[in-house]
C-alpha positions as CSV (number, residue, x, y, z in Angstrom):
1,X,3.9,-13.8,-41.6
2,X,4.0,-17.1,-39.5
3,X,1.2,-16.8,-36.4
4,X,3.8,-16.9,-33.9
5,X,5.8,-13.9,-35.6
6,X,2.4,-12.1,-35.3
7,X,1.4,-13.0,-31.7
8,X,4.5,-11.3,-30.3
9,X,5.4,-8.3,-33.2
10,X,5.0,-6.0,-30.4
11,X,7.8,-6.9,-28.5
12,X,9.9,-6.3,-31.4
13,X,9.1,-3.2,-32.3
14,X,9.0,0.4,-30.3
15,X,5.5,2.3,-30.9
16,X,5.5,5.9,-31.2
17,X,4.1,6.0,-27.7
18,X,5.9,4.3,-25.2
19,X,3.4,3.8,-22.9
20,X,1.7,1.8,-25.6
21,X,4.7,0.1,-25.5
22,X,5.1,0.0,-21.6
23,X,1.4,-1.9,-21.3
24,X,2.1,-4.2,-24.0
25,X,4.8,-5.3,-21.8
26,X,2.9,-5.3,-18.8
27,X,-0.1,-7.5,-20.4
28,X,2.7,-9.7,-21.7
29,X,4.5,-10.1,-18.1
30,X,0.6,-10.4,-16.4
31,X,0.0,-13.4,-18.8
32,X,3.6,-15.4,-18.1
33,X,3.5,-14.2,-14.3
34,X,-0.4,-15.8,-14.1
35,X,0.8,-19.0,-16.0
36,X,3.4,-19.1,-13.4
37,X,1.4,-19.1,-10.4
38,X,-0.9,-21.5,-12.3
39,X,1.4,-24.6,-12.9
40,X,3.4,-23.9,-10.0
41,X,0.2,-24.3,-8.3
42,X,-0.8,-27.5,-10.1
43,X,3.0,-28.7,-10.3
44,X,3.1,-28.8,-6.5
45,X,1.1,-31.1,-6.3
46,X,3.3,-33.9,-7.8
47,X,6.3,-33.8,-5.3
48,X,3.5,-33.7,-2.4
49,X,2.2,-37.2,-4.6
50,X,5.8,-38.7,-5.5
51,X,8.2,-38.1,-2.2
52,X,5.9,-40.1,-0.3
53,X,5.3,-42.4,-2.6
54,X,9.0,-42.9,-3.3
55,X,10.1,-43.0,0.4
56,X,7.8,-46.0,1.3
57,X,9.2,-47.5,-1.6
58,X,12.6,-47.0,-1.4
59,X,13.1,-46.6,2.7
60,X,14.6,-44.0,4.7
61,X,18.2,-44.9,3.9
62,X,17.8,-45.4,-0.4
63,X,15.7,-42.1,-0.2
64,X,18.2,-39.9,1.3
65,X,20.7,-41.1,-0.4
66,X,18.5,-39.9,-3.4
67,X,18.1,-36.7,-2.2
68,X,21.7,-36.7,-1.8
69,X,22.1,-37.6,-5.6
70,X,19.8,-34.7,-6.3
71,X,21.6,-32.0,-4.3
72,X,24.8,-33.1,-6.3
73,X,23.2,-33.2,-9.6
74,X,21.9,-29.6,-9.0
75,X,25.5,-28.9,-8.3
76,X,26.4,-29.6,-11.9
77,X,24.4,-26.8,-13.0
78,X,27.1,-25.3,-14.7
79,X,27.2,-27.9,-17.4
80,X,25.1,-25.3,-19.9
81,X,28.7,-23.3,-20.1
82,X,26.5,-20.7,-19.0
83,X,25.1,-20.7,-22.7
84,X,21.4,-20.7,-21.7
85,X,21.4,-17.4,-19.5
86,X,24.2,-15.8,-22.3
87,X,21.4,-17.2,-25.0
88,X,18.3,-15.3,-23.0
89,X,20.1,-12.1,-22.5
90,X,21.3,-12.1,-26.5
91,X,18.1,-13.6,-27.8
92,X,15.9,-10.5,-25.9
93,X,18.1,-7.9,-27.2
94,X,18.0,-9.4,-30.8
95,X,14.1,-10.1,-30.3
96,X,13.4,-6.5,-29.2
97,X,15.1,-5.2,-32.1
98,X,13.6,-7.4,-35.2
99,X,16.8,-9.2,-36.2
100,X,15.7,-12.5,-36.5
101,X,18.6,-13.5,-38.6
102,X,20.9,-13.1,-35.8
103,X,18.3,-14.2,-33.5
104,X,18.6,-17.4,-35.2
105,X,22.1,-17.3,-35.8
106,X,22.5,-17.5,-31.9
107,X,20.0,-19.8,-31.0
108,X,21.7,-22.5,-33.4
109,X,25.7,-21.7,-32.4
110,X,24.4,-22.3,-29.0
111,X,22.5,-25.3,-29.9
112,X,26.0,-27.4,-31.7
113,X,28.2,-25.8,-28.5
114,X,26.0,-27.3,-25.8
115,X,25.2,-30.6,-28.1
116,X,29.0,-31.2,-28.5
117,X,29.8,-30.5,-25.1
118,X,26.9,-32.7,-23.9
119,X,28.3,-35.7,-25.6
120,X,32.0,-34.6,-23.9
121,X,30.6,-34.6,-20.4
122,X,28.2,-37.9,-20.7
123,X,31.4,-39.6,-21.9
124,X,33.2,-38.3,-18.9
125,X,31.2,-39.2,-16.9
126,X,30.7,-42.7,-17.2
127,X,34.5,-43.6,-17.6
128,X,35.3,-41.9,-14.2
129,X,32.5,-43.3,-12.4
130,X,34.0,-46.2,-11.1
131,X,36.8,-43.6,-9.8
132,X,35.1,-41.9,-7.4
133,X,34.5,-42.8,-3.4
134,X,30.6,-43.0,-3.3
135,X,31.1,-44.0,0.0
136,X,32.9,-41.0,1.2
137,X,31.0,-38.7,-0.6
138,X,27.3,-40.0,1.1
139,X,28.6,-41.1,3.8
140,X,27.0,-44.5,3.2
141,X,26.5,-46.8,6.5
142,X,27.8,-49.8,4.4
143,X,29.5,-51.0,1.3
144,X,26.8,-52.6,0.0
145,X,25.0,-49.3,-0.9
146,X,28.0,-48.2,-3.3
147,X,26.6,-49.8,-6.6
148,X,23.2,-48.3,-5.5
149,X,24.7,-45.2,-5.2
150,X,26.8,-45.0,-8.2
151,X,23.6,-46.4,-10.6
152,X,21.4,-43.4,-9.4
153,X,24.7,-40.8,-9.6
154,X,25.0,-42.0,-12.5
155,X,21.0,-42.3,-14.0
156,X,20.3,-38.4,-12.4
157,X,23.5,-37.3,-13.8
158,X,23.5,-38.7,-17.3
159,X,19.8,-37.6,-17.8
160,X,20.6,-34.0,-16.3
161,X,23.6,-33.8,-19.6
162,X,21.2,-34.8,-22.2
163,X,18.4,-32.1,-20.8
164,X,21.2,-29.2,-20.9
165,X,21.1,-28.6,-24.5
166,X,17.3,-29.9,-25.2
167,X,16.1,-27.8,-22.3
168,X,17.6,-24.8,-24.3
169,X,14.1,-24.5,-26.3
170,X,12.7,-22.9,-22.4
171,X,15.3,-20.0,-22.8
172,X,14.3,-19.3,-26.4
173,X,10.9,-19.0,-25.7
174,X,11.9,-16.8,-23.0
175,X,14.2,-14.6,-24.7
176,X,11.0,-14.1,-27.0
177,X,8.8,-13.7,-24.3
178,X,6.4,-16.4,-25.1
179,X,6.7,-17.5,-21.1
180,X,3.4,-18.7,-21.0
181,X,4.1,-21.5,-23.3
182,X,7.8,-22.0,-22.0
183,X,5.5,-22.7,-18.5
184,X,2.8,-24.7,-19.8
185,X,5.4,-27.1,-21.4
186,X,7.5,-27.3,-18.3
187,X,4.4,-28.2,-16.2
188,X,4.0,-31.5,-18.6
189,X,7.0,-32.4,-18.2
190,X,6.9,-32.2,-14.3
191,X,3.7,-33.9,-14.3
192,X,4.7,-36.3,-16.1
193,X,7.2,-38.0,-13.6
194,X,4.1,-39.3,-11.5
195,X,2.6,-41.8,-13.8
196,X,6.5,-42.8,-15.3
197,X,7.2,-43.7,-10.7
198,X,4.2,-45.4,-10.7
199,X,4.6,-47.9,-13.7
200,X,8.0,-48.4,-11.7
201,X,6.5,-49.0,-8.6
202,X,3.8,-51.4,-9.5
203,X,6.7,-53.4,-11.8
204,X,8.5,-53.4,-8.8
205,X,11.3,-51.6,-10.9
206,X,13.8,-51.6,-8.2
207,X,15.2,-48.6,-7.0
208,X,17.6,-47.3,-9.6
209,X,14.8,-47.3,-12.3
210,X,12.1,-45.5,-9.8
211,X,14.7,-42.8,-9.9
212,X,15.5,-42.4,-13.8
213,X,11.5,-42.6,-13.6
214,X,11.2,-39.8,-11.7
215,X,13.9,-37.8,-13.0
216,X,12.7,-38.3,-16.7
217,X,9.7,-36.4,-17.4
218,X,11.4,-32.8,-18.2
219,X,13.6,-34.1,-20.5
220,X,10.8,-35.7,-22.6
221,X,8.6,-32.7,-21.8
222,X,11.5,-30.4,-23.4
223,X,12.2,-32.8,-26.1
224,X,8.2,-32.5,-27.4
225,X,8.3,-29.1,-26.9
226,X,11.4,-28.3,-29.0
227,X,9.5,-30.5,-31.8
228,X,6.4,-28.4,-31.5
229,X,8.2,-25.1,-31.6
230,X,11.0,-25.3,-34.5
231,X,9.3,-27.8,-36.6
232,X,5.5,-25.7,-35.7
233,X,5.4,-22.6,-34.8
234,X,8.4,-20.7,-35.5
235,X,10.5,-22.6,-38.0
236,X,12.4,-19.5,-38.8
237,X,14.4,-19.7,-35.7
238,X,15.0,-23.4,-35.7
239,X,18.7,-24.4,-35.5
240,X,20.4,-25.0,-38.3
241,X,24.3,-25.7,-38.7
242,X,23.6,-23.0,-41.8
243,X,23.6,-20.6,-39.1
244,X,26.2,-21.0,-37.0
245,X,28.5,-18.4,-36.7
246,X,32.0,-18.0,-34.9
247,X,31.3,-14.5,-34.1
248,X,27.9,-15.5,-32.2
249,X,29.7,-18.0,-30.6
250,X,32.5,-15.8,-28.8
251,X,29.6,-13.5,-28.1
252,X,27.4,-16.2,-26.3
253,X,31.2,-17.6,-24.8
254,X,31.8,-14.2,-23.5
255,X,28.5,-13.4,-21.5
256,X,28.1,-17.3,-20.7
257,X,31.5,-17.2,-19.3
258,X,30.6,-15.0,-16.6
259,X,27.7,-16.5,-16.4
260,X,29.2,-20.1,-16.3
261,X,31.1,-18.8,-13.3
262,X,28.6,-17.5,-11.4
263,X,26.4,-20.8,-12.2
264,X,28.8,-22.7,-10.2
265,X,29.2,-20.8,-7.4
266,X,25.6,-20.2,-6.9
267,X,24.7,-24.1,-7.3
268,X,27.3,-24.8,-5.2
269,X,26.8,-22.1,-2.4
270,X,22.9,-23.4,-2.4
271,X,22.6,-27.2,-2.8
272,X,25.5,-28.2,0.2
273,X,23.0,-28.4,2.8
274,X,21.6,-31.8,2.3
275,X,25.5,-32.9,1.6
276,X,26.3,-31.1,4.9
277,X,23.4,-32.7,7.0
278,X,24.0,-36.4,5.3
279,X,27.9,-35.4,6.8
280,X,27.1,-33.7,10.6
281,X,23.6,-36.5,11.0
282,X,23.8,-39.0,8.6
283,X,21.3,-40.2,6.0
284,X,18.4,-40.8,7.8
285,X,18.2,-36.6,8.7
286,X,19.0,-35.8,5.4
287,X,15.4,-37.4,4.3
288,X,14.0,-35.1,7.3
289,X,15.8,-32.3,6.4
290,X,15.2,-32.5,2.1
291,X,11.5,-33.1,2.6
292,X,11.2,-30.0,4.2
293,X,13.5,-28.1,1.9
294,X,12.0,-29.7,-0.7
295,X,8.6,-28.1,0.4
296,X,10.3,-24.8,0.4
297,X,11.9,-24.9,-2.7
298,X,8.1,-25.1,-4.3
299,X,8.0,-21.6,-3.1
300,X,11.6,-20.5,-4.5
301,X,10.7,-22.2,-7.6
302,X,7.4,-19.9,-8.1
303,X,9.3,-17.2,-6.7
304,X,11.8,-17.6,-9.6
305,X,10.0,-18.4,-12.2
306,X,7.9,-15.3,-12.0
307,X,11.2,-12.7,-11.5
308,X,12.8,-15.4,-14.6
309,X,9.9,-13.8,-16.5
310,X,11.1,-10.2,-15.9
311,X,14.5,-11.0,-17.6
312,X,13.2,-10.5,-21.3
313,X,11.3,-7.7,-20.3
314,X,13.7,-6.0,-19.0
315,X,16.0,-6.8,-22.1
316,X,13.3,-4.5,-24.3
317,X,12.9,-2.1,-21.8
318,X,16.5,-0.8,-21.4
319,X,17.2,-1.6,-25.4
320,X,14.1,0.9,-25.8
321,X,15.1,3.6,-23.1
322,X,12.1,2.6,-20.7
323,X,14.5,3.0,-17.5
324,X,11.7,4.0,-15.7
325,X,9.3,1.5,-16.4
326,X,12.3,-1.2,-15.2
327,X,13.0,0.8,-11.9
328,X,8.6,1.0,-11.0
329,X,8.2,-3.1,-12.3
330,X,11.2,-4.2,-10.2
331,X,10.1,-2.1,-7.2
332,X,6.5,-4.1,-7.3
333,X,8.2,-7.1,-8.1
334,X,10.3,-7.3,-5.0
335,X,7.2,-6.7,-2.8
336,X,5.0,-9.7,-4.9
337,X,7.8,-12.2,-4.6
338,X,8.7,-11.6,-1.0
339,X,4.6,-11.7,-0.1
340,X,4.9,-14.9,-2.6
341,X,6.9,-16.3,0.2
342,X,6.8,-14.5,3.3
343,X,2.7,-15.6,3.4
344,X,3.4,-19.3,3.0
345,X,6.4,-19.3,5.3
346,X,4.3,-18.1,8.4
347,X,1.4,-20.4,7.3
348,X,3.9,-23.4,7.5
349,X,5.6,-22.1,10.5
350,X,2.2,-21.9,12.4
351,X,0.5,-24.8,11.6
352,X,4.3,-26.9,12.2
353,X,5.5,-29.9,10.3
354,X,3.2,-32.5,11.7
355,X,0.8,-33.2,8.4
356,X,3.9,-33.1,6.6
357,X,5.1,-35.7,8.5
358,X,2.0,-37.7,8.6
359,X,1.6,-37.4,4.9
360,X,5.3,-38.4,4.2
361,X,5.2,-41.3,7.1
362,X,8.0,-39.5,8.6
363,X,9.3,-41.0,12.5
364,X,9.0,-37.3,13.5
365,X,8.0,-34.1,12.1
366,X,10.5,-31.0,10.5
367,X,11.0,-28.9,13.6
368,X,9.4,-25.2,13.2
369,X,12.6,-23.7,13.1
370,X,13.7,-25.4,10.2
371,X,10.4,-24.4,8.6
372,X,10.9,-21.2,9.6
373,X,14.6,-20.9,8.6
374,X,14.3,-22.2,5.2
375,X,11.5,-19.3,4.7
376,X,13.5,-17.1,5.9
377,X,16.8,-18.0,3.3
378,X,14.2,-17.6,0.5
379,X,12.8,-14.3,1.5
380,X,16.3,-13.3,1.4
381,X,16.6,-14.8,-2.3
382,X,12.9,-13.0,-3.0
383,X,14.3,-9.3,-2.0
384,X,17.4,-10.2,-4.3
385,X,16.2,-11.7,-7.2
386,X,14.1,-9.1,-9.2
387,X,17.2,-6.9,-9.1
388,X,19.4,-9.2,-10.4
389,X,17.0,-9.9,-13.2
390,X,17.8,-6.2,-14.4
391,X,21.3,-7.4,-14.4
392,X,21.3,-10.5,-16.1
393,X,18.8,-8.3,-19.1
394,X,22.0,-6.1,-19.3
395,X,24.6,-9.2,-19.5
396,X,26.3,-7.4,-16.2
397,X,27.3,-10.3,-14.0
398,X,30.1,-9.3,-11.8
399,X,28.2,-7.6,-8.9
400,X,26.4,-10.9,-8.8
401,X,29.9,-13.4,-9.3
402,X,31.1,-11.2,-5.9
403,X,28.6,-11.4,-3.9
404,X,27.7,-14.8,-4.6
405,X,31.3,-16.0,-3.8
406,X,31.5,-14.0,-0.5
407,X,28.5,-15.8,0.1
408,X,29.9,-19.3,-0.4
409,X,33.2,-18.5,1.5
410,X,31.4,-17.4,4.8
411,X,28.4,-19.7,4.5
412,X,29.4,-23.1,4.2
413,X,32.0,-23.1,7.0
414,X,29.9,-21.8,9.2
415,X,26.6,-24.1,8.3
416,X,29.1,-27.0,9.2
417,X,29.7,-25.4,12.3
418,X,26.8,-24.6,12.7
419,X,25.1,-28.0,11.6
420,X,26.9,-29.9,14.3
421,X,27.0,-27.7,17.4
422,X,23.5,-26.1,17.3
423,X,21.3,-28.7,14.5
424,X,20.7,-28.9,11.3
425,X,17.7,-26.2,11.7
426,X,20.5,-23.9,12.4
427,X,21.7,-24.9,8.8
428,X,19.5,-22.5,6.8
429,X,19.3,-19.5,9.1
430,X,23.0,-18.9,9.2
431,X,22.8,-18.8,5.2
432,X,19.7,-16.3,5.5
433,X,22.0,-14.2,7.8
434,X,25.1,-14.4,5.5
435,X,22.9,-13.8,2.6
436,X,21.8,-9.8,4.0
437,X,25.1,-9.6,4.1
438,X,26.9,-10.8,0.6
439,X,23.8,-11.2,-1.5
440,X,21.6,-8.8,-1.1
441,X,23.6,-5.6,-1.5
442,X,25.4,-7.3,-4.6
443,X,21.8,-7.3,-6.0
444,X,21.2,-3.2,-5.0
445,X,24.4,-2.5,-6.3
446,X,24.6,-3.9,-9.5
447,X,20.8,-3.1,-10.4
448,X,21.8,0.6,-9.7
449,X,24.8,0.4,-12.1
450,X,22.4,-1.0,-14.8
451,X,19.8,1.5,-14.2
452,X,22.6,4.6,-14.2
453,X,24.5,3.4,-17.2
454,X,21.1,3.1,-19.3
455,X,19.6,6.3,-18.3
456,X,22.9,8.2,-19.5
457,X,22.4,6.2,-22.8
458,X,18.8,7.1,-23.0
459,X,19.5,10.9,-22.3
460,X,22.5,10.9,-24.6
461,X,20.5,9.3,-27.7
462,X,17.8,12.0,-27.2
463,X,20.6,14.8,-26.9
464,X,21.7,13.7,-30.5
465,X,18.6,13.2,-32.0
């Protein structure tokens, strides 16, 4: 048996006892949870070293129009067809069970649909670029920023495609719960943007290549890592056009579907706010306003890498019955993630956005309401997210898709409202506010519906046996 098969049989398989089974999966989720916190904590450290670096480089006005670039590149999200969340929730179920055939089967149909469909998009892409009114879009001061402006769309953009189906290797190891590994990788990869914008900076690159710089290191961190693991350590679920199978693919179409829909809303019902700031205060906000969001999103990164882990996890646990153990994990998950971010949040608040702004070489610091704001829109996200983990294990997505889209109906109206007649730090506490309102109980309701239905199925496979 290949040593990865070995390191990870237990997930596969249910013991007699399943609270043998119950603390295999608790020292598993311990292990990817600690590696979590670990390269967050180191990871952290290289926007804290970069955005600086990068402003003074680049001035106010090139770097918020790059933090522009990067709030619409996270709204194209949605280019994974919603494959990698449909591969995760497919891949756990077939993991838990021992099938690696079909395992494999659905990590390669996934593989050619997102390679094909990369190639379809970067084409795209570039022949409509020159289409497109950059100047409207940033709100640019002059006409001499558009070529600037379309280079980095397009560098961010182009290099986001490729990384869609080569980033696919961090959902198989996922799906197989081997998170600690999926973490340690993406931590290289992060790290390595710092020395990639340095050789830019001291070649005096200019300031579309200082951005592919910085944008580049997860792709090449993905791109070793998918080496390592399929040539390596598990060959026997490598992709392979041998395996690729039209019934896997409508499966994986089906789930991603919904999960394609509710990609794009969510990216787009979270990533306006610098787009809405650059419109209602113009650029030289925006760079304010992203530095501290960018700060924050540390937090909401950690935050959702940890619950991320839970996703697999729960996958074994409902295909094995263990209701239970998903109902007490998710309970002590919403507490950790909203201490994971309610502690930092007052910290920040407190102490005020004066080092950041020293550190940054900012004119004048993020005002403690905006701090204070942004922490509150992710506790909101913390006391959601672990619930709609259980979801996503169970491939139910519509509770989510609804309250997502309520979400983005009433929010973004009322953040442009609220943007220009109150400031922007009204910005993120009216999406907190609309969030309790939309968000949160799609997250109680749906979880419950999981939780109901797979109880019933538990009782009524005991009933026949």
């Amino acid at each position: 048996m290949h040593p990865a098969v070995t390191e990870s049989a237990d997930a596969r398989t249910a013991p007699a006892d399943p609270a043998v089974a119950d603390r295999g999966r608790d020292r598993r989720l311990v292990a990817g949870i600690a590696t979590t916190v670990g390269s967050r904590a180191v990871g952290a450290v290289v926007p804290l070293l970069l955005l600086p670096l990068a402003q003074r480089y680049l001035g106010v006005e090139l770097f918020g129009l790059w933090q522009a670039v990067t709030a619409l590149t996270a709204m194209a999200a949605f280019a994974d067809l919603g494959l990698g969340n449909g591969l995760m929730t497919k891949l756990a179920d077939a993991h838990a069970r021992g099938d690696t055939v079909r395992a494999r089967r659905y990590v390669s149909t996934a593989y050619l649909t997102l390679a094909g469909a990369a190639v379809v998009a970067c084409a795209a892409l570039w022949i409509g670029a020159f289409a497109v009114p950059w100047a409207a879009v940033f709100n640019l001061p002059g006409a001499e920023l558009v070529p600037t402006a379309r280079a980095m769309t397009l560098v961010c953009l182009t290099v986001f495609i490729l990384n869609v189906p080569i980033s696919l290797v961090v959902r198989v190891q996922y799906g197989i719960q081997q998170v600690a590994r999926a973490n340690s990788w993406q931590l290289a990869g992060s790290l390595l943007c710092l020395p990639l914008t340095l050789v830019a900076v001291a070649f005096d690159a200019g300031p579309v290549p200082l951005v592919a710089a910085a944008v580049s290191g997860p792709l090449l961190g993905n791109l070793v890592n998918s080496l390592w693991l399929y040539a390596r350590r598990m060959p026997e679920l490598a992709p392979s056009l041998r395996y690729v199978e039209a019934s896997a693919a409508r499966a994986l179409l089906r789930l991603g579907g919904m999960f394609l829909l509710l990609t794009a809303v969510l990216t787009v019902a979270t990533n306006t706010d610098p787009l809405i700031v650059a419109q209602t205060h113009g650029l030289a906000e925006v760079a304010v306003f992203a530095v501290a969001a960018r700060l924050f999103a540390q937090l909401g990164l950690l935050m959702s890498m940890m619950t991320t882990a839970l996703w697999p996890a729960y996958g074994e646990a409902l295909a094995h019955g263990r209701v239970d153990w998903v109902r007490r994990l998710t309970g002590r998950m919403t507490l950790v993630a909203a201490v994971a971010v309610g502690l930092p949040t007052v910290v920040v608040a407190l102490v005020g956005g004066e080092p950041l702004a020293a550190l940054m070489g900012m004119a004048h610091p993020p005002d403690r309401w905006l701090l204070a704001g942004l922490g509150a829109w992710w506790m909101v996200l913390a006391m959601a997210s672990p619930r709609f983990m259980v979801q996503n294990a169970a491939g139910v997505v519509h509770p989510q898709l609804v309250g997502w889209t309520a979400y983005l109906v009433l929010a973004v109206p009322l953040k442009v409202w609220g943007a220009g007649a109150l400031g922007m730090a009204a910005v993120p506490w009216l999406g907190a506010a609309v969030g309790l309102v939309t968000v949160v109980p799609a997250a109680l309701l749906g979880s419950r519906q999981v939780v109901t239905r797979a109880r019933s199925a538990a009782h009524g496979q005991r009933v026949t046996a």
